[in-house]
C-alpha positions as CSV (number, residue, x, y, z in Angstrom):
1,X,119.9,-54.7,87.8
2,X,122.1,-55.1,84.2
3,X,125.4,-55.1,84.6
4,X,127.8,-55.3,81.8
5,X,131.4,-55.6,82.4
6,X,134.3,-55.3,79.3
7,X,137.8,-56.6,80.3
8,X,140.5,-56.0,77.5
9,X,144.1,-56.2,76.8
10,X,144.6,-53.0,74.7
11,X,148.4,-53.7,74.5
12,X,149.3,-49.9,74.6
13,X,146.6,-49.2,71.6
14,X,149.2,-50.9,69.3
15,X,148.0,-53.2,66.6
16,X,149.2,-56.1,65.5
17,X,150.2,-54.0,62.6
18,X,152.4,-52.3,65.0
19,X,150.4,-48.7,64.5
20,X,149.4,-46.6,67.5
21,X,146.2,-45.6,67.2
22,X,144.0,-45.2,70.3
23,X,141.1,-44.4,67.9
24,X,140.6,-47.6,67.2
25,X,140.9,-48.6,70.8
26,X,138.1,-45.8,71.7
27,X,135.6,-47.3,68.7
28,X,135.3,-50.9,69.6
29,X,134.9,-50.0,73.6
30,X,132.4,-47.3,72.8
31,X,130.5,-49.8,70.3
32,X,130.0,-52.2,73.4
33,X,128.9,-49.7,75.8
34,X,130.0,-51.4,79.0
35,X,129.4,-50.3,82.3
36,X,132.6,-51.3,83.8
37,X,136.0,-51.2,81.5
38,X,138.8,-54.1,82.8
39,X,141.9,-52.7,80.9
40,X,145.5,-53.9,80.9
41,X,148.8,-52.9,79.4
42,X,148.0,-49.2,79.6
43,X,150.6,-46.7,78.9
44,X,151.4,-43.4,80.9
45,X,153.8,-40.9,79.7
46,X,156.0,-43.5,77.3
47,X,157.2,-42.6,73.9
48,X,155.7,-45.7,72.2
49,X,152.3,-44.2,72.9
50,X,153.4,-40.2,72.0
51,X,153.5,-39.9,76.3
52,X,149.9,-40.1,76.2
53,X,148.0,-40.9,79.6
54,X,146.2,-43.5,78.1
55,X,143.0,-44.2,80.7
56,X,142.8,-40.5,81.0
57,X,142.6,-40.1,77.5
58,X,139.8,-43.2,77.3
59,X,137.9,-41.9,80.2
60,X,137.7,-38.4,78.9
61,X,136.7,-39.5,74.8
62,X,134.5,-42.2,76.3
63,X,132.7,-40.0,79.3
64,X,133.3,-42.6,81.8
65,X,133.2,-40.5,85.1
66,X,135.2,-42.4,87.2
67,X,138.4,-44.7,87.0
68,X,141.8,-45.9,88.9
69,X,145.1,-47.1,87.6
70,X,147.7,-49.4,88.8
71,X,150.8,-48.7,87.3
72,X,153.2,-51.7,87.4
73,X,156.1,-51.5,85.1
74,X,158.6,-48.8,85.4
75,X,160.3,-47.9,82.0
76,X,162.6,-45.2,81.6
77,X,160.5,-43.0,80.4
78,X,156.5,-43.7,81.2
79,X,154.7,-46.6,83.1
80,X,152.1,-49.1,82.1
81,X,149.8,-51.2,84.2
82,X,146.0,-51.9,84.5
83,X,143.4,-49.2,84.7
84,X,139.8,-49.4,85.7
85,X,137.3,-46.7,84.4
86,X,133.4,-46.8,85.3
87,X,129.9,-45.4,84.9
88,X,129.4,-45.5,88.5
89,X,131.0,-44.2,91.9
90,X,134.5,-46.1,92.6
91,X,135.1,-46.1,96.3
92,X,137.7,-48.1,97.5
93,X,140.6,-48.5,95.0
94,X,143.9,-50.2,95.9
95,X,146.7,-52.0,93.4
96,X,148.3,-55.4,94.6
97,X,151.3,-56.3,94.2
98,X,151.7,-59.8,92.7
99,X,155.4,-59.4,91.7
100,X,157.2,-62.9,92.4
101,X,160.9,-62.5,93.5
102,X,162.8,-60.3,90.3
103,X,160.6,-61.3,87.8
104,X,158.8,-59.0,85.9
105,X,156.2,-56.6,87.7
106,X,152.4,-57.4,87.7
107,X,149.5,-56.5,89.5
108,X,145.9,-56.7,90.6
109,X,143.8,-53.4,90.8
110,X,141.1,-53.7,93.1
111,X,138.2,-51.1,93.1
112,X,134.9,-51.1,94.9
113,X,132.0,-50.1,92.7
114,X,128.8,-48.8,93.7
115,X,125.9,-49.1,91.4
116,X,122.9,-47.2,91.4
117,X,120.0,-50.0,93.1
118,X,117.9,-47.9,95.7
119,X,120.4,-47.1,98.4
120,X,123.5,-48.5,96.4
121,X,124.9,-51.8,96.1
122,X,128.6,-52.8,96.2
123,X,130.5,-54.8,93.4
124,X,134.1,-55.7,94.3
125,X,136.1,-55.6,91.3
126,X,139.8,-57.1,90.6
127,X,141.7,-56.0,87.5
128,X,144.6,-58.8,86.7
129,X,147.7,-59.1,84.4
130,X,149.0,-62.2,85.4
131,X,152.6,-63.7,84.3
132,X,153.7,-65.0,81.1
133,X,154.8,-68.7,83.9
134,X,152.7,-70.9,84.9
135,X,154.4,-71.2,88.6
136,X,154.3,-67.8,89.0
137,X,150.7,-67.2,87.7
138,X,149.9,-70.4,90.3
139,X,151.9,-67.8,93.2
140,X,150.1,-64.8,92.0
141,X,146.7,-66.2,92.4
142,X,147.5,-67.6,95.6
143,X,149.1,-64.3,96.8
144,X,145.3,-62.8,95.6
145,X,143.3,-64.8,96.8
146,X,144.9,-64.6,100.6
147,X,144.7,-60.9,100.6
148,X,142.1,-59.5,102.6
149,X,140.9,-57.6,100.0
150,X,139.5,-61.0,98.7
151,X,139.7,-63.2,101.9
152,X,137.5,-60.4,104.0
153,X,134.9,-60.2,101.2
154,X,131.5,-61.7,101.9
155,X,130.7,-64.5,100.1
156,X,127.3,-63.5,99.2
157,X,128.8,-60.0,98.0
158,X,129.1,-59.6,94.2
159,X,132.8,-60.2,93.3
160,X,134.4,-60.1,89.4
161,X,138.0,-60.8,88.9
162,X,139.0,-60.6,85.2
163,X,141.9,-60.1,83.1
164,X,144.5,-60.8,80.8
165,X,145.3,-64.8,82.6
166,X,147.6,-66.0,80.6
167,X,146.2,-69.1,81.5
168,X,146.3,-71.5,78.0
169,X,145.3,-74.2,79.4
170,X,142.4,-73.6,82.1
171,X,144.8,-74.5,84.9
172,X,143.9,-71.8,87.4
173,X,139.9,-72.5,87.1
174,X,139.7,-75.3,89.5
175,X,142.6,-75.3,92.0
176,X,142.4,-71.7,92.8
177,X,139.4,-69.7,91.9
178,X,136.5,-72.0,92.2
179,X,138.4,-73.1,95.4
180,X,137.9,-69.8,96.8
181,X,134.0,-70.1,95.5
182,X,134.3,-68.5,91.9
183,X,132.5,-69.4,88.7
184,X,134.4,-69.2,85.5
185,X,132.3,-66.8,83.0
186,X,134.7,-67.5,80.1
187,X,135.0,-71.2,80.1
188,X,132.2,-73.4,79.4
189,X,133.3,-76.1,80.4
190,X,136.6,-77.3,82.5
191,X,140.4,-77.4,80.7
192,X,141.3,-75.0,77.4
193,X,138.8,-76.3,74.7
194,X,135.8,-74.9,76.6
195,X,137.4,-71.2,76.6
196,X,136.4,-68.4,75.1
197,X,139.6,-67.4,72.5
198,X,140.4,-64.1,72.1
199,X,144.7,-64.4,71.4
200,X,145.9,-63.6,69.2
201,X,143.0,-61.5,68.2
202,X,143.7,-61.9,64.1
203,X,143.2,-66.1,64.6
204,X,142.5,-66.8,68.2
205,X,144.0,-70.4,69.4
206,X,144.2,-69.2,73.3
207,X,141.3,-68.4,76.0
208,X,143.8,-66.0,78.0
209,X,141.2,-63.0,79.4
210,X,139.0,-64.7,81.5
211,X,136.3,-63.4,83.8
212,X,135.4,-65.4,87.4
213,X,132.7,-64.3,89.4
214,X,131.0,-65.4,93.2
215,X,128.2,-63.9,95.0
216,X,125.1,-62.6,94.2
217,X,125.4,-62.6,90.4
218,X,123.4,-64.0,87.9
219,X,125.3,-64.9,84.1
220,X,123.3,-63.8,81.6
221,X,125.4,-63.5,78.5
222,X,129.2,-63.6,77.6
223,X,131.3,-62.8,74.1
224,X,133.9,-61.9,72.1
225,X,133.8,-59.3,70.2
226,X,133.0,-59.8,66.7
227,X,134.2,-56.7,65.5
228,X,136.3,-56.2,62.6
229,X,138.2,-53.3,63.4
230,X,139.1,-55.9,67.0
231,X,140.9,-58.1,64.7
232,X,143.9,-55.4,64.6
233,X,143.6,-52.6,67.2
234,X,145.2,-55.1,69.8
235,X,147.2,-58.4,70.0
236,X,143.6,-59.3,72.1
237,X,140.3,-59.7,71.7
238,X,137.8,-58.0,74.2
239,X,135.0,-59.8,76.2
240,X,132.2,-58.8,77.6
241,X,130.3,-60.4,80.4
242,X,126.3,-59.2,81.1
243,X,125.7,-60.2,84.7
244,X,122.5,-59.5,87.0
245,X,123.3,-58.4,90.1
246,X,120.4,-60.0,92.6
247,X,118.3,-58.8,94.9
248,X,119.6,-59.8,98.3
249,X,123.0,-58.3,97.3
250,X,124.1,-56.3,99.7
């Protein structure tokens, strides 16, 4: 079965001409039609963004059925974190903490998906944000990759962790997720050159949202999107992975 998966920094639906306008935000996801939606920096109830819910207001002008947020930074007034919406039945959903010491909140939202092959088959998804430090990031994927949400996973199971990395140079690839037996979607080839860029979205130098993937998964095409309107709507770029989930998937 198809399976497209769209992971996407949508820094609060704030361009990088500082306008908030979730429009835009709505136009470029519903132009790529993804089955699955990996979002991060999304605003609940903050001024920035008029107190909009943003993933509720996505799912609902989108008509994606189903979705979970992880909220990880607590302002004042209003929250923002990572949310998850999909076409199909989330089951399981549950936000990790990956906050290091005092340092600034972040998260990993972890939803189990079921897609619609004969009985229903189960894809494990992981929503990340990681930090803006490379020791923490290195903590933070160790922290993930420990929990039992990812430890007690079958390997043959299809898996997807994707986000914003923060990763500029590749460093997490080898190390820590192909480790733990995860393919890189995003990179081509090991280190930064081989990444797909998407920051900062107007001229992208850095291959920061990245997409790894184990089990019974097939890579059939991954991009950026090419859209004008993507050039602005975010500090990001989108990108958007079409994966086969295979038969013995279970």
């Amino acid at each position: 079965m198809h399976f497209r998966l769209l992971t996407y920094n949508i820094h609060k639906a704030i361009g990088v001409d500082r306008r908030f306008e979730p429009d835009r935000i709505v136009e470029i996801l519903r132009h790529h039609e993804a089955d699955v939606l990996l979002l991060q920096e999304v605003d609940r109830g903050v001024p920035r963004s008029r107190h909009l819910d943003l993933a509720h207001h996505l799912a609902r002008r989108l008509q994606y059925e189903y979705r979970a947020v992880g909220m990880n930074v607590y302002l004042r007034k209003g929250q923002y974190g990572n949310a998850t919406l999909s076409r199909y039945p989330i089951g399981r959903q549950r936000n990790i903490d990956l906050t290091i010491g005092r340092r600034k909140p972040r998260g990993a939202q972890h939803t189990r998906i079921t897609v619609p092959i004969a009985s229903g088959h189960v894809v494990e998804v992981f929503n990340i944000h990681l930090s803006l430090t490379a020791r923490l990031r290195r903590q933070q994927v160790r922290r993930l990759l420990a929990t039992g949400d990812v430890a007690r996973i079958d390997p043959e199971t299809p898996c997807i962790i994707g986000g914003d990395t923060n990763d500029w140079r590749g460093a997490l690839r080898r190390p820590f997720f192909e480790q733990a037996g995860f393919q890189c979607a995003t990179n081509r080839r090991p280190g930064s050159r081989g990444a797909i860029k998407t920051f900062p979205s107007f001229a992208p130098t850095g291959g920061l949202d990245k997409v790894f993937f184990r089990g019974a998964l097939t890579l059939r095409r991954v991009h950026r999107s090419r859209l004008k309107l993507a050039r602005v709507a975010s500090d990001h770029l989108p990108v958007i992975c079409e994966f086969e989930i295979e038969a013995r998937a279970r």
